[in-house]
C-alpha positions as CSV (number, residue, x, y, z in Angstrom):
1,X,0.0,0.0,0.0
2,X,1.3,3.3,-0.7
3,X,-0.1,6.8,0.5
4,X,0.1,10.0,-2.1
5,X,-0.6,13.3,-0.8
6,X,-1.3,16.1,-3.0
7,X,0.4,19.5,-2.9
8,X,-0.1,22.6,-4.8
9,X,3.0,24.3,-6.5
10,X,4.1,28.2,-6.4
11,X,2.1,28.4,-9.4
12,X,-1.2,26.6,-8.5
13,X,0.0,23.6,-10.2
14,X,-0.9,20.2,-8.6
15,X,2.0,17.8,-7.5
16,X,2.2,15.2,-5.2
17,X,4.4,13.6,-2.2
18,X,5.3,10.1,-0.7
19,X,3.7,9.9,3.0
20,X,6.7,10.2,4.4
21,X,7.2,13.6,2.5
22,X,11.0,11.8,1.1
23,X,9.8,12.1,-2.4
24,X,8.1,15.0,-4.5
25,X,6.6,14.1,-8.2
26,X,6.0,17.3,-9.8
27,X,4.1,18.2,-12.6
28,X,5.2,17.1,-16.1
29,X,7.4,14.6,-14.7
30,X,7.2,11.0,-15.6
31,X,6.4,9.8,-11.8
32,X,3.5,12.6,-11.3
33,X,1.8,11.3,-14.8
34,X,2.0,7.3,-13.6
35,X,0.5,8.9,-10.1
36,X,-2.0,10.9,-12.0
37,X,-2.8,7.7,-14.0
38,X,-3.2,5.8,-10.8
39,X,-5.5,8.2,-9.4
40,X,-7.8,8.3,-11.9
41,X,-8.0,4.5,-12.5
42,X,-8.7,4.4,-8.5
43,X,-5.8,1.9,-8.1
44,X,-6.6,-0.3,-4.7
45,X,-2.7,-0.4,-3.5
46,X,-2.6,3.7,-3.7
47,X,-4.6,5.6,-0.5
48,X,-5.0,9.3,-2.0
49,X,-5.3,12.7,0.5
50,X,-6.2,15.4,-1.5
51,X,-4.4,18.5,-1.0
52,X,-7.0,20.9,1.2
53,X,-5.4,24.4,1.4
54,X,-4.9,25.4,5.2
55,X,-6.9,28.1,6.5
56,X,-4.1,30.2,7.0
57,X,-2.9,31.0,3.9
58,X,-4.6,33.9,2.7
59,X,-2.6,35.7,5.2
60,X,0.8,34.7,4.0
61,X,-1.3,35.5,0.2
62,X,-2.0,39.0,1.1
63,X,0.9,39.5,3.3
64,X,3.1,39.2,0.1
65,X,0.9,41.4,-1.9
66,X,0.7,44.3,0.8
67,X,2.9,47.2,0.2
68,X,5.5,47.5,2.7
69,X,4.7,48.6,5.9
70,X,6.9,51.4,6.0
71,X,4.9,53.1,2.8
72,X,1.7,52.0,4.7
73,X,2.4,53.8,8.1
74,X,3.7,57.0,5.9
75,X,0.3,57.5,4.4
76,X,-1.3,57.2,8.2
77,X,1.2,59.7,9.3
78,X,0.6,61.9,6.5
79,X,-3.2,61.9,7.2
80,X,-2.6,62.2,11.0
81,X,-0.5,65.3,10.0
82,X,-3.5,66.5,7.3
83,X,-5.7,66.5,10.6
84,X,-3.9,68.3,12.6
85,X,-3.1,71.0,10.0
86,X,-7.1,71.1,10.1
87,X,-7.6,71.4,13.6
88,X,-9.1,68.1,13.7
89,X,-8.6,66.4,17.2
90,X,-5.8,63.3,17.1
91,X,-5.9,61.3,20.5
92,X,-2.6,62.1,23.2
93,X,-0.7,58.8,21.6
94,X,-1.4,59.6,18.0
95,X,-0.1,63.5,18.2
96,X,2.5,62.6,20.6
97,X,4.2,60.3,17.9
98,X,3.0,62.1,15.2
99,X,5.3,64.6,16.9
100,X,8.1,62.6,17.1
101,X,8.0,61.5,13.2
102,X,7.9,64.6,11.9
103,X,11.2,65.5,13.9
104,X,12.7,63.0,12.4
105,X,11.6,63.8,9.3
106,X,12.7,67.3,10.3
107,X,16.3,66.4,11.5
108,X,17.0,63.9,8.2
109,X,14.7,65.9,5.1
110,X,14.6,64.2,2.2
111,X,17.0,65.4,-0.4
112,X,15.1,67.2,-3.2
């Protein structure tokens, strides 16, 4: 008896692994088409797991696809600073370290 678990590749493809994760039979290969093969003919010595994405991975999705963090907090800052130009009230924490970016910023300008 031998168990085949399915795994999907960086580019969606469908591969698959020995149990014992040892071996990797990826797509276009002659091993992945004689597992394909077996699949489909529902051989009795092969026990199949489907590949079932965990639920986590739209995080590490997004998290690649977010800008940085540095350019996020920059446009925050920026509209923390819009609303305080406007008179608009920011709570303590919020203009206390809006405060102490734009020193920074003030200290180290950006060249022009």
């Amino acid at each position: 008896m031998e168990t085949l678990r399915e795994y999907k590749t960086t580019d969606g493809e469908i591969g698959y692994q020995s149990e014992d994760l040892r071996e990797s039979f990826a797509p276009g290969t002659e091993r992945h088409t004689a597992f394909v093969q077996r699949i489909a003919d529902n051989d009795p010595d092969l026990t199949f797991i489907p590949w079932v994405e965990p639920p986590d991975v739209y995080q590490q999705r997004r998290a690649v696809e977010y800008p940085p963090i540095s350019d996020q907090l920059d446009v925050i800052w920026k509209q923390f600073n819009q609303m305080r130009l406007e008179n608009q009230p920011l709570i303590q924490e919020a203009d206390d370290m809006l405060g102490s970016i734009l020193a920074v910023k003030a200290a180290h300008p950006k060249p022009s």
